[in-house]
C-alpha positions in Angstrom: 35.2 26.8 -27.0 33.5 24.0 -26.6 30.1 22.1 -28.2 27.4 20.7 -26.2 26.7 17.6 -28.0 25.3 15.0 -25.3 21.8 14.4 -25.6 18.6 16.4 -24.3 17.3 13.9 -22.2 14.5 16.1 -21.2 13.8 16.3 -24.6 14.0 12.1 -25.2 11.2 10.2 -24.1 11.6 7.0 -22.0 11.1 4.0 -24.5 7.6 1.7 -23.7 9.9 -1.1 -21.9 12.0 1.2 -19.2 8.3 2.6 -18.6 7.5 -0.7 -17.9 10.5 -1.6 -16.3 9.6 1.5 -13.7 6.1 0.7 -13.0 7.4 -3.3 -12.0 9.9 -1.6 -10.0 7.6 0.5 -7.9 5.1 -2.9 -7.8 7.9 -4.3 -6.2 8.0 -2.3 -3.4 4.3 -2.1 -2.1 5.7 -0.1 1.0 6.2 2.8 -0.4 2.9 3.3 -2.0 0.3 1.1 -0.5 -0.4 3.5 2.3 -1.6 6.2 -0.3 -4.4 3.8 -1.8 -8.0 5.2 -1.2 -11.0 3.8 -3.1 -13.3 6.4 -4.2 -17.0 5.8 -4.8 -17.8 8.9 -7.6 -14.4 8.0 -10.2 -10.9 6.5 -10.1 -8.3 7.7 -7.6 -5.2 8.9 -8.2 -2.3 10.2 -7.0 0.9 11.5 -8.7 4.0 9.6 -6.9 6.9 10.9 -8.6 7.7 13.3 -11.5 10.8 14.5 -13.2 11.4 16.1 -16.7 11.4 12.7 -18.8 8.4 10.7 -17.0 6.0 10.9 -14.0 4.5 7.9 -12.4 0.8 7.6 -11.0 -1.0 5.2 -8.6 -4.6 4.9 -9.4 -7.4 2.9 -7.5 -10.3 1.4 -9.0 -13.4 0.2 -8.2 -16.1 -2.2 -9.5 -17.4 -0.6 -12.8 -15.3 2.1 -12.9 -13.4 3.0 -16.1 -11.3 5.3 -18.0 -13.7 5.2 -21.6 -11.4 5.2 -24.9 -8.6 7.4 -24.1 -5.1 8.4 -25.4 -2.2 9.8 -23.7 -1.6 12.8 -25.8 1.7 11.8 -27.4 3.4 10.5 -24.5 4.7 6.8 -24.2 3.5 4.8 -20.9 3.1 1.9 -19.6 0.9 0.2 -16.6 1.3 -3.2 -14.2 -1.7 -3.9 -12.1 -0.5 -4.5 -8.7 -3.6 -5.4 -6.8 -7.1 -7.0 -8.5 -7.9 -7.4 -12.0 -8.9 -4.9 -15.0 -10.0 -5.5 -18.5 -8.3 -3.1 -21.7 -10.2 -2.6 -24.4 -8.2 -1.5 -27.5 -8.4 -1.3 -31.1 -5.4 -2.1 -32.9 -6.0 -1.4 -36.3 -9.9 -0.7 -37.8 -9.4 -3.6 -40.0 -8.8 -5.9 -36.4 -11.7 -5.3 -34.3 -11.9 -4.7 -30.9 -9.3 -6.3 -28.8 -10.5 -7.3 -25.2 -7.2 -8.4 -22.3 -7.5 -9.6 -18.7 -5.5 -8.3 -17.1 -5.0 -10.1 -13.5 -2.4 -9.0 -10.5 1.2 -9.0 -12.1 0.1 -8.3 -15.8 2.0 -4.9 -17.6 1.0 -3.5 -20.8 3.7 -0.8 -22.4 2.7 0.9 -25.2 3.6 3.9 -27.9 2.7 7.3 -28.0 -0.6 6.9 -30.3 -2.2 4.0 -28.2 -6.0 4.8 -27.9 -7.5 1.9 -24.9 -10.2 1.7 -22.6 -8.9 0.6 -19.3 -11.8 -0.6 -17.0 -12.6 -2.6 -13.7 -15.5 -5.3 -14.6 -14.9 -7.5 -11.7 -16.9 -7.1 -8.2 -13.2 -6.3 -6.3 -11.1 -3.4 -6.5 -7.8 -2.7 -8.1 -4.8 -1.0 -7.9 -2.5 0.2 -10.9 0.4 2.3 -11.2 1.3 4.0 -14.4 4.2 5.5 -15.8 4.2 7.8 -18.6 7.3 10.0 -20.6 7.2 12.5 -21.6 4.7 13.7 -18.5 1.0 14.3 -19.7 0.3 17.3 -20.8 -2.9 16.2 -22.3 -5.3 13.7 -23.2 -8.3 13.1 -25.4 -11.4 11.1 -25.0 -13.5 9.2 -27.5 -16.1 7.5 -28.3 -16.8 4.1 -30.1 -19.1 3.7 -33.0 -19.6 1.9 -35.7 -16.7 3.6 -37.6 -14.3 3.5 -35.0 -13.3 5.9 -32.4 -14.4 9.7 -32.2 -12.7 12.1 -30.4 -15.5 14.0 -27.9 -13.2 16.2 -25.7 -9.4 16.8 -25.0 -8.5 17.6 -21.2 -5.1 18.8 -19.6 -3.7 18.8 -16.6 -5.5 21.4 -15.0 -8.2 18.8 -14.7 -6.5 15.6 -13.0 
């Protein structure tokens, strides 16, 4: 009789950097994806490309004005590149830090860990293209608001709604 002892990897998330590693990897090769883009006028667009039992990995379009409001990822790691365009992330580090504001032009990646709240948002008069990888997969995520003594959660949504 024998023990079982390798790892679950179903059960181990991805780490922040082989997220990112994944999402530079697919913005590597724009021919497989860039025929999926479609800009949408009422929200973000977004498709799921590829999902397995430790991560999944979306492609999202965005257009002037369009954002994602403070948001988390409901536990899971992730990371995003912007392949085409440019967005701004608003985040809030620590309440003692104030609001953090990036640019975030063609090429840039942010990876990040599983209780990273941001605001992810298109402010320039172009659209944008992003692709995001996240382990484990979503299974939900919640939705807040900022005021002046931080960030309030307003509503928690699963998958049934993406």
């Amino acid at each position: 009789m024998s023990l079982d002892l390798a790892p679950d990897r179903a059960r181990t998330p991805l780490s922040p950097n082989a997220l990112r590693k994944i999402v530079r990897s697919f913005a590597d090769e724009p021919d497989q994806w860039i025929h999926k883009v479609r800009l949408a006028t009422d929200d973000r667009w977004y498709e799921r490309l590829e999902a397995s039992e430790d991560h999944e990995v979306w492609l999202i379009s965005w257009l002037p004005g369009q954002s994602t409001g403070f948001h988390d990822h409901g536990g899971s790691r992730g990371a995003f590149t912007v392949a085409l365009g440019e967005l701004e992330e608003l985040s809030l580090p620590s309440p003692d830090q104030g609001l953090l504001i990036r640019r975030l032009p063609a090429g840039s990646d942010r990876a990040f860990g599983p209780d990273y709240v941001h605001d992810v948002r298109n402010t320039t008069t172009g659209p944008a293209v992003t692709l995001h990888a996240y382990s484990p997969p979503l299974s939900e995520m919640s939705h807040y608001d900022l005021r002046a003594g931080g960030l309030v959660r307003t509503s928690v949504e699963g998958p049934e709604q993406w």
